[in-house]
C-alpha positions in Angstrom: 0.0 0.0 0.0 1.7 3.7 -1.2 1.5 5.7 1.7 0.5 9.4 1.9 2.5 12.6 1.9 3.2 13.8 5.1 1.5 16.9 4.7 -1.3 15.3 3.3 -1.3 12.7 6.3 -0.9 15.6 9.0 -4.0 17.2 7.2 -6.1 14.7 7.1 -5.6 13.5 11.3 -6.4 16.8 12.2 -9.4 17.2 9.5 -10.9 13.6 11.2 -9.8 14.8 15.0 -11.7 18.3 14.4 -14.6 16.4 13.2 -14.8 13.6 15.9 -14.4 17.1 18.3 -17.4 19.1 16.7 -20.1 16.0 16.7 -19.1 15.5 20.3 -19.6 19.4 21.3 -23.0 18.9 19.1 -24.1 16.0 21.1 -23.4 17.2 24.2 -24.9 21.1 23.5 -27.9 20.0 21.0 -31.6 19.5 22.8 -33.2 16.0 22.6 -34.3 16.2 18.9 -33.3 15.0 16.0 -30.8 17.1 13.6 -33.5 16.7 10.8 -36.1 19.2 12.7 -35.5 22.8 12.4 -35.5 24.6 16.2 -38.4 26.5 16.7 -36.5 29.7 16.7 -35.3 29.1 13.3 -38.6 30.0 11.9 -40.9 32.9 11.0 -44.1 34.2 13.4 -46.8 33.5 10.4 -48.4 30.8 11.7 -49.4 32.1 15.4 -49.4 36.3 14.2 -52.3 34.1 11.3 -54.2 32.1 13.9 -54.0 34.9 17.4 -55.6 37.4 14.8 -58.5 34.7 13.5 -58.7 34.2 17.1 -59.8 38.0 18.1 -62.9 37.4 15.4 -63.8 33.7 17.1 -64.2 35.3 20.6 -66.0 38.7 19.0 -68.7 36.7 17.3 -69.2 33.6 19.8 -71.9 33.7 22.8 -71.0 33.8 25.9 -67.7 34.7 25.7 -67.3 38.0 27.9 -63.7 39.1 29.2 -62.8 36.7 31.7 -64.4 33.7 29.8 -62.1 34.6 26.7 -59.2 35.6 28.4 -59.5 31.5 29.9 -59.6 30.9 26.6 -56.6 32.7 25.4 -54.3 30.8 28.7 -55.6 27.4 27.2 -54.6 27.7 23.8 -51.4 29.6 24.9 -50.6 26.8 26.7 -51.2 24.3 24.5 -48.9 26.4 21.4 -46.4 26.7 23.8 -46.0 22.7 24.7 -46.2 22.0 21.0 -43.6 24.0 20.6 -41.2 23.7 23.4 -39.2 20.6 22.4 -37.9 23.0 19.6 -36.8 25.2 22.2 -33.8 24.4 23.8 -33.8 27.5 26.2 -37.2 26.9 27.4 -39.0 23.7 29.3 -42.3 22.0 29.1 -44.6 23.1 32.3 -46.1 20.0 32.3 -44.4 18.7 35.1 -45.4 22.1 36.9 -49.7 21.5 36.5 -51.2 19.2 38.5 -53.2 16.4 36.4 -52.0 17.8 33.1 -50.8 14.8 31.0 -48.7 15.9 28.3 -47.6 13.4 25.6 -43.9 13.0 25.2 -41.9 13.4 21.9 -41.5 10.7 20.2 -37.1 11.4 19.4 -36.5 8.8 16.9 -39.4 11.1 14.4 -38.6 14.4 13.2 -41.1 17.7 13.5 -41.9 20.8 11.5 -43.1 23.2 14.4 -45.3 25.6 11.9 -47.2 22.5 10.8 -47.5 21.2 14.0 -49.0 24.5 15.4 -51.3 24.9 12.9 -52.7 21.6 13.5 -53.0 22.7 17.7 -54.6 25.5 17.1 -57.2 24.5 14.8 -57.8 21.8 17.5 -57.8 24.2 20.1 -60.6 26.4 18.7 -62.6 23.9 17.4 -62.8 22.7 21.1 -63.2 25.5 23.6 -65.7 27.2 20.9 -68.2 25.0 20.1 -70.9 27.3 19.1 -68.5 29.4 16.7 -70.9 31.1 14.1 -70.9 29.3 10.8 -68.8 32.3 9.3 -66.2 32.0 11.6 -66.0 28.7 11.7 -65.4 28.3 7.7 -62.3 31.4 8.3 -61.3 29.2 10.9 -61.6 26.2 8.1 -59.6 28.1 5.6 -56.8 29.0 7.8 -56.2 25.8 8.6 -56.3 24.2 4.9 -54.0 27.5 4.3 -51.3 26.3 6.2 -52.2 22.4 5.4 -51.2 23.1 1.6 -48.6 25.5 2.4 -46.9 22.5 4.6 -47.8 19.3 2.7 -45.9 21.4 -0.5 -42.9 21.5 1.7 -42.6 18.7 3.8 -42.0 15.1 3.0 -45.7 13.5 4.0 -43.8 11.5 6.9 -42.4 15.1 8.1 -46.5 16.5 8.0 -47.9 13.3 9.4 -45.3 13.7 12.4 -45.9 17.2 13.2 -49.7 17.5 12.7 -50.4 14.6 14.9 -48.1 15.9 17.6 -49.5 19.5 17.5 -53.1 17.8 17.9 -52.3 15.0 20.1 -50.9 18.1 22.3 -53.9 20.2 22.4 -56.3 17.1 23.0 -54.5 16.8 26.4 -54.5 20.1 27.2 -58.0 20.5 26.4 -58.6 17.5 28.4 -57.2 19.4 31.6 -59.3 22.1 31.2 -62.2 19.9 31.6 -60.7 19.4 35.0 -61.7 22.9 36.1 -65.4 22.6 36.6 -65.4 26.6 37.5 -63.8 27.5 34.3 -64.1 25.0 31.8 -67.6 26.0 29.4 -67.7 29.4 31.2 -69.7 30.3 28.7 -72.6 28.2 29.3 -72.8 29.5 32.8 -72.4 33.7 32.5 -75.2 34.0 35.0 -76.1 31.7 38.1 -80.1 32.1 38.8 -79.8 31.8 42.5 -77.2 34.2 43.2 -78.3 37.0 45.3 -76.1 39.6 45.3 -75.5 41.1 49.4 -77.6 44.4 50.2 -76.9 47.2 52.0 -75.3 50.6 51.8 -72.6 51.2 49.1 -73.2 47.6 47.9 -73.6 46.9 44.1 -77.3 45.2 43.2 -78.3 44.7 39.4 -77.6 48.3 37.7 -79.0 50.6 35.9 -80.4 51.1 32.8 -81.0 47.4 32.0 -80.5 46.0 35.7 -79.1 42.6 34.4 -78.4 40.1 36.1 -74.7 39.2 37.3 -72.4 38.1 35.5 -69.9 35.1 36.2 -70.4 35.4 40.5 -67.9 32.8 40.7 -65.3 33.7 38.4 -63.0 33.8 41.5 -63.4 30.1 42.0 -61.5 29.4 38.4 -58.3 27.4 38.4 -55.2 29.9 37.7 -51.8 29.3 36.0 -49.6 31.6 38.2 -51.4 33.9 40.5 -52.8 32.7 44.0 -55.7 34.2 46.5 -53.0 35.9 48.3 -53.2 38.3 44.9 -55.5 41.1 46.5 -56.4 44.1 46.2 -56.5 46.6 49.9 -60.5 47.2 50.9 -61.8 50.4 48.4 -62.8 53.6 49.7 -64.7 53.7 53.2 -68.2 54.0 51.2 -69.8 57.9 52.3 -72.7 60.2 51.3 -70.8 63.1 52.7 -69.9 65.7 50.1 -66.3 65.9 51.6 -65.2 61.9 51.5 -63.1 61.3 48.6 -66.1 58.2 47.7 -68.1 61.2 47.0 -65.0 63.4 45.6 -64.1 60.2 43.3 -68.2 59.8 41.8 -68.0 63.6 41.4 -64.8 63.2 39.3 -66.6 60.5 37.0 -69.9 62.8 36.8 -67.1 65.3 36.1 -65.3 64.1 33.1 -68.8 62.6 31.1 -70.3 65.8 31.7 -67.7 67.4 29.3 -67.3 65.0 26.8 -71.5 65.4 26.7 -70.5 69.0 26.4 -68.2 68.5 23.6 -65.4 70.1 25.6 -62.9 67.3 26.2 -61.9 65.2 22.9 -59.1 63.9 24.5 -60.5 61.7 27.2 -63.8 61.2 24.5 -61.2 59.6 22.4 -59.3 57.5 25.5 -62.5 56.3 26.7 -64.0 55.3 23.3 -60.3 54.1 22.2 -60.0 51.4 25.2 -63.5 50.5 25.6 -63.9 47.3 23.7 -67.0 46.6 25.7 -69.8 46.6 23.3 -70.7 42.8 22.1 -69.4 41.9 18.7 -68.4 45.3 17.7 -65.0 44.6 18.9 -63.2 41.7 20.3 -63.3 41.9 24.4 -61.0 43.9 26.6 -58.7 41.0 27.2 -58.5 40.4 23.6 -57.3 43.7 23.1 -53.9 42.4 24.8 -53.8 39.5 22.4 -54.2 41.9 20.1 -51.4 44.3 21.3 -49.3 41.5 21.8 -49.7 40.5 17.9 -48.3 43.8 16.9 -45.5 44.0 19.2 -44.0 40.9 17.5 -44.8 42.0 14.0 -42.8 45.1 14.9 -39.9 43.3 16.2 -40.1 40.5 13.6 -40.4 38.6 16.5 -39.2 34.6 15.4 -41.2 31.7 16.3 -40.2 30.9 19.4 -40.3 34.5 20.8 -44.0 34.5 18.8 -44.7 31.5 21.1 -43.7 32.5 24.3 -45.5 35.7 24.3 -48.8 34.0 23.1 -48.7 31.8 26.1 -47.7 34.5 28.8 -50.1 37.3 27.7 -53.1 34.4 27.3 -52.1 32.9 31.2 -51.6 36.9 32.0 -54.8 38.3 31.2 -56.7 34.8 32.3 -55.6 35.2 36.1 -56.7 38.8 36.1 -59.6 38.3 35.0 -59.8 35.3 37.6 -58.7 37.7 40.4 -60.4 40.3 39.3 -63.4 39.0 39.4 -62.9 37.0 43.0 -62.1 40.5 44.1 -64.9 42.2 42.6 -67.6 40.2 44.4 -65.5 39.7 47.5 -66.0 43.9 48.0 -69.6 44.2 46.1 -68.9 48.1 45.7 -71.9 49.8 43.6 -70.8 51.1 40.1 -70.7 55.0 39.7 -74.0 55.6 37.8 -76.0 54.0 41.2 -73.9 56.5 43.1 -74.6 59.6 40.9 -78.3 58.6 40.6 -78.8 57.5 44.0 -76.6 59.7 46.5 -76.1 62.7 44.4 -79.8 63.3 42.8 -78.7 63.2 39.6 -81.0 60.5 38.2 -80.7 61.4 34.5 -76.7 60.7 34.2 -75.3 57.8 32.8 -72.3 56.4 31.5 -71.0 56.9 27.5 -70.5 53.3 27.0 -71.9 51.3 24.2 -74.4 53.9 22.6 -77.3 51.9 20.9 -78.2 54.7 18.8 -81.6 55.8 20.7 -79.8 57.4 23.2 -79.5 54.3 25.7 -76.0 53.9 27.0 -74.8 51.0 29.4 -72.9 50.4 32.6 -71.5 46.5 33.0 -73.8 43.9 35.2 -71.1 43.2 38.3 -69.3 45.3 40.9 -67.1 48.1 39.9 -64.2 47.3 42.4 -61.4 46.8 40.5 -61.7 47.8 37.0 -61.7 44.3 35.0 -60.1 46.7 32.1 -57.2 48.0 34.3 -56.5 44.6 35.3 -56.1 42.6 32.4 -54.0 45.5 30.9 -51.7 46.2 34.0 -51.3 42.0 34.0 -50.5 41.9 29.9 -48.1 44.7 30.2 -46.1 43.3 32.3 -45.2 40.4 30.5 -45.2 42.3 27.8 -42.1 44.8 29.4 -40.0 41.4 30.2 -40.4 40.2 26.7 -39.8 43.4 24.8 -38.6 46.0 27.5 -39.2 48.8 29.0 -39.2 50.7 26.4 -40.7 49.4 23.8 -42.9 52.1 21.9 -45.3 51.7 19.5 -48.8 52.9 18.1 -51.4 51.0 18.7 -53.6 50.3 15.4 -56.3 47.8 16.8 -59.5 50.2 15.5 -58.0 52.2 12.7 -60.1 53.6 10.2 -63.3 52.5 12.6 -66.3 55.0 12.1 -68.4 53.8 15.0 -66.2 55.1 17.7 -62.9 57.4 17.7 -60.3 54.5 16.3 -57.7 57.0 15.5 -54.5 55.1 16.5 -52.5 56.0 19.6 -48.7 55.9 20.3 -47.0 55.1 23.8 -43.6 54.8 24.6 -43.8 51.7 26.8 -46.7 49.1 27.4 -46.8 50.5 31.6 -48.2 53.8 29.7 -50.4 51.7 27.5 -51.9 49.8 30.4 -52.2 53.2 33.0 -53.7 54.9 30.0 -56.4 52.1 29.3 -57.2 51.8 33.1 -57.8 55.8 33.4 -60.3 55.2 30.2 -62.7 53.7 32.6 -63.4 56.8 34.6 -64.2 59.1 31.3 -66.5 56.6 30.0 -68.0 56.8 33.2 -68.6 53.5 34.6 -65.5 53.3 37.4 -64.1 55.5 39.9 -60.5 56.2 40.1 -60.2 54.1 43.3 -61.0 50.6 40.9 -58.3 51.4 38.3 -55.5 52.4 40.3 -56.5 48.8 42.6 -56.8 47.3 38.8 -53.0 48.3 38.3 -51.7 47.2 41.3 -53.6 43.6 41.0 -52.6 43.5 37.3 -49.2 43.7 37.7 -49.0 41.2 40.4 -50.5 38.8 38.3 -48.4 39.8 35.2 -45.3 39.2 37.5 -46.2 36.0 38.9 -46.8 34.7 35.5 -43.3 35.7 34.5 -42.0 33.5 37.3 -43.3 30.4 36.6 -40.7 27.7 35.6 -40.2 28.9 31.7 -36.4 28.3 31.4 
């Protein structure tokens, strides 16, 4: 046998020796995945920007879906794109060890995955699950999107690489669907936004059903929901001694609301006309609901950064767990205190019986105050909790201009630009008290609550 050159000999030990080094630095660095899949990271955000905006028209057009009940909603399917996607995510781990009775399936790590596909197929799972009752016309967007992606993927991807990753994303949301049936408080919340013998407490200061349409209210036990992060320790301090005397700062604080609708009446304030109207999101399938709005907020944060897939992921899962627990605490807190909403106040206290509120004009003149307690604000919450994930995953300050309602005619949609999301969520908890169905005392409580919950949600186990 001729042997080789020394040079060539030298070359070629060193070549083999640098290889045998880099697969050994590879094996020991890489996560538990196959070389053949892609990391999550290592693709676009189309698929979840695609599906979180389909999403916002789901919970705008379904029954029974008001704040808290979406926001559950949102948590759910967060959770459920986030374990689909997490073994592509070498950075991050699964929470399912961190849930009790949530039984995740495992990878299988001799198959290989495509995460888009597989998140397509989870979501599409996901919706068709926790909205049952989805108008027809949502339903066939919801339909399309999914076959969108389907063609998109089977064009792509060898048909054992699709098979892989569309039965993983689905086999992951059937389980997580399947522990949300485990929450008998929460799971079909919206088959149950009213219980028929509730009886809300009486006495002075104390909310009963309100004017003009003296509803009855709505989700009483919203408190008693399973959370992700936050805890009953997640309180708000008692509201304002309740008073009739024209000094107290209850009566100073009712005034201030009376105040402020007053002049947008009078034409003589645009600037809080256009906050409140801005924020309000109340009015049923007009807009999508208050928490949506964070979904919403969050969708545009990551199209500005060109946020990747991964990043797409992880903020879909914290802002959906975010604005579920305030809406959870929220509400425990509301009917824990039982305070009266402003227009009873105004009506009742101060003589004014012909005020009311600005929210959700029906065009005859009738206007609307929500059917539960007004201590906290249920906006200010789910903002203050939204933001603050939103700050650990883009900064402090991140600005942007919010476009959610442009080029609405219904209400002043005229975009809005804020140089961090803290001003975005103090902003939308101050709208409450120009459209003049909070006082001052329930947002500022909303802010505080809100970013409790937004920080214990960025403490659970994610890395």
């Amino acid at each position: 046998m001729q042997k080789m050159p020394h040079a060539f000999a030298k070359w070629f030990v060193m070549a083999v020796l640098g290889l045998a080094l880099f697969s050994a630095c590879q094996r020991e660095n890489e996560p538990s995945i196959l070389p053949l899949t892609e990391l999550t990271e290592s693709y676009d955000h189309e698929v979840v920007l695609k599906w979180n905006n389909l999403l916002l028209e789901v919970e705008r057009f379904t029954p029974g879906y008001l704040p808290p009940v979406s926001a559950r909603s949102f948590a759910y399917i967060g959770l459920a794109v986030y374990e689909t996607a997490v073994p592509g995510m070498p950075d991050y781990k699964s929470l399912g060890n961190y849930y009790s009775g949530l039984k995740l399936p495992g990878i299988d790590a001799s198959k290989s995955y495509h995460y888009p596909a597989a998140l397509n197929s989870a979501y599409a799972t996901m919706i068709e699950k926790l909205y049952p009752t989805v108008p027809a016309a949502q339903l066939s967007q919801v339909i399309a999107l999914e076959n969108y992606f389907n063609k998109k993927y089977e064009a792509e991807l060898s048909p054992e690489l699709y098979g892989n990753s569309t039965a993983w994303g689905k086999s992951v949301a059937n389980a997580v669907y399947t522990w949300s049936q485990t929450d008998p408080a929460g799971h079909d919340g919206y088959k149950h936004n009213t219980d028929p013998n509730y009886v809300p407490p009486s006495g002075p200061g104390l909310w009963q059903p309100t004017y003009p349409n003296y509803g009855a209210a709505l989700l009483p036990h919203w408190g008693d929901v399973r959370t992700f992060a936050a805890t009953n320790d997640d309180k708000c301090k008692a509201p304002l001694p309740y008073s009739k005397d024209e000094s107290s700062e209850f009566y100073t604080q009712a005034k201030e609301t009376e105040n402020k609708v007053n002049l947008i009446r009078k034409g003589q304030n645009y600037e809080d006309k256009w906050i409140a109207e801005f924020w309000s999101d109340d009015c049923a399938a007009l807009t999508f609901s208050p928490a949506g709005r964070w979904i919403a907020i969050a969708n545009q944060a990551m199209e500005s950064a060109d946020a990747n897939l991964e990043k797409a992921v992880v903020v879909t899962a914290k802002v959906g767990m975010a604005v579920c627990d305030a809406g959870i605490r929220a509400w425990g807190e509301k009917y824990r205190y039982n305070t009266l909403r402003p227009v009873d106040y105004i009506q009742g206290e101060m003589g004014h019986k012909q005020w009311n509120s600005i929210m959700c004009p029906d065009g005859a003149g009738q206007f609307f105050t929500p059917a539960f307690p007004t201590y906290p604000s249920g906006h200010g919450t789910f903002g203050a909790a939204a933001a603050e994930v939103l700050t650990a995953e883009f900064g402090n300050n991140f600005a942007m201009t919010d476009q959610c309602h442009r080029n609405r005619v219904e209400f002043i949609g005229t975009p809005r630009s804020f140089h961090s999301f803290y001003e975005m969520a103090q902003e939308n908890a101050y709208s409450r008290l120009p459209i003049g169905v909070h006082f001052r005392m329930d947002s500022e409580a909303a802010l505080d609550l809100g970013f409790k919950v937004g920080r214990r949600v960025n403490k659970l186990p994610w890395k």
